[in-house]
C-alpha positions as CSV (number, residue, x, y, z in Angstrom):
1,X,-77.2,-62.1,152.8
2,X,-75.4,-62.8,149.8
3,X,-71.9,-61.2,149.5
4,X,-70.2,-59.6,145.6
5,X,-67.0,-58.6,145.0
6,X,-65.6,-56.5,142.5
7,X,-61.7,-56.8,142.1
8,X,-60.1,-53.7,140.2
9,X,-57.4,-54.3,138.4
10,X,-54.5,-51.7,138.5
11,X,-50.8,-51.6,137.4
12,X,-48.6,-50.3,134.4
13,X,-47.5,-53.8,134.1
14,X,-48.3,-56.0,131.3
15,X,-50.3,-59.2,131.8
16,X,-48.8,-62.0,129.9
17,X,-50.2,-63.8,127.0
18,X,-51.3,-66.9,128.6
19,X,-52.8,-64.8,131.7
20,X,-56.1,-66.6,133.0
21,X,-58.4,-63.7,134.7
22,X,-60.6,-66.3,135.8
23,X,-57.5,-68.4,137.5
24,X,-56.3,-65.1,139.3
25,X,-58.9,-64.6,141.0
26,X,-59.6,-68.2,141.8
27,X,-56.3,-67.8,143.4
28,X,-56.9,-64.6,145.5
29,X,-59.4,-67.0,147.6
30,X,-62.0,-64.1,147.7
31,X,-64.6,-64.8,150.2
32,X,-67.8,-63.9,148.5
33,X,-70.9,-65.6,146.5
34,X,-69.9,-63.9,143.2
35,X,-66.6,-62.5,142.0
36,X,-66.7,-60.1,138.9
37,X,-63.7,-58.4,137.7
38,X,-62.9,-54.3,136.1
39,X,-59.7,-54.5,133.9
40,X,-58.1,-52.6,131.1
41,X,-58.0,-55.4,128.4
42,X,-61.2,-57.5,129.6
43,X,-63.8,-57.8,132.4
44,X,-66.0,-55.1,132.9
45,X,-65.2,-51.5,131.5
46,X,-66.2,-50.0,135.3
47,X,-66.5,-50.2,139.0
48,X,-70.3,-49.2,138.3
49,X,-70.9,-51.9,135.3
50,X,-69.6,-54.3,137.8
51,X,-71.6,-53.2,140.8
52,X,-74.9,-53.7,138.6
53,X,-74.3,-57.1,137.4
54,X,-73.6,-58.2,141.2
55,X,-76.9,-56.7,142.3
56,X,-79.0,-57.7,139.6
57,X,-77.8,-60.9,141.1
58,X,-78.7,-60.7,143.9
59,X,-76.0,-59.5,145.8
60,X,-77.1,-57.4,148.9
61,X,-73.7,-56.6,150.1
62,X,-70.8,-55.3,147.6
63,X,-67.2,-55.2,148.0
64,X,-64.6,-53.4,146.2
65,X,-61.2,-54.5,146.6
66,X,-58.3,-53.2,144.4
67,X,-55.8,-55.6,142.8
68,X,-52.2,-55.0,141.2
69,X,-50.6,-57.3,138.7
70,X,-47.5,-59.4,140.1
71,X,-44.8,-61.0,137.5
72,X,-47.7,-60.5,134.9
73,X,-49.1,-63.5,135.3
74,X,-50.7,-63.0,139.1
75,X,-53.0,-60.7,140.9
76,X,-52.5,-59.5,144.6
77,X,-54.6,-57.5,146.6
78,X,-53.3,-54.7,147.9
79,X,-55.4,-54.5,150.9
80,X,-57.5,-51.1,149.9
81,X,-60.9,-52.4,150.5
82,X,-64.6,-50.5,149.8
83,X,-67.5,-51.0,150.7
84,X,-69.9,-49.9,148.1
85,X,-73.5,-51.1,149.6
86,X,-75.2,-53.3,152.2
């Protein structure tokens, strides 16, 4: 069964100029066959948006997972984790 995740991005800090979205989350080592991303400045514009474009994939099993932003130029999980189908 292939596995999506959808990282949402939260945090009143500022990302830095040079931040790479696609790098982040790279880093976060996200176990899953496709990572997409919900953001205030880029990504997709909702958690919904997100959870289409992972099942018109494909993807049987989603996975919400909510990120903050770290030094502005990093993304940690913070753990909070939801299932949204299987």
């Amino acid at each position: 069964m292939k596995t999506g995740a959808i990282v949402y991005v939260v945090g009143k800090e500022n990302l830095a100029k040079n931040f790479d979205m696609e790098v982040a989350l790279k880093n976060l080592e996200i176990d899953a066959d496709r990572v997409e991303f919900v953001s205030p400045g880029s990504g997709h514009f909702d958690i919904m948006d997100a959870w289409w474009s992972l099942t018109a994939r494909g993807m049987k099993r989603v996975v919400c997972m909510i990120a903050e932003i770290v030094n502005g130029s990093d993304l940690r999980l913070t753990g909070r984790e939801i299932q949204l189908c299987e």
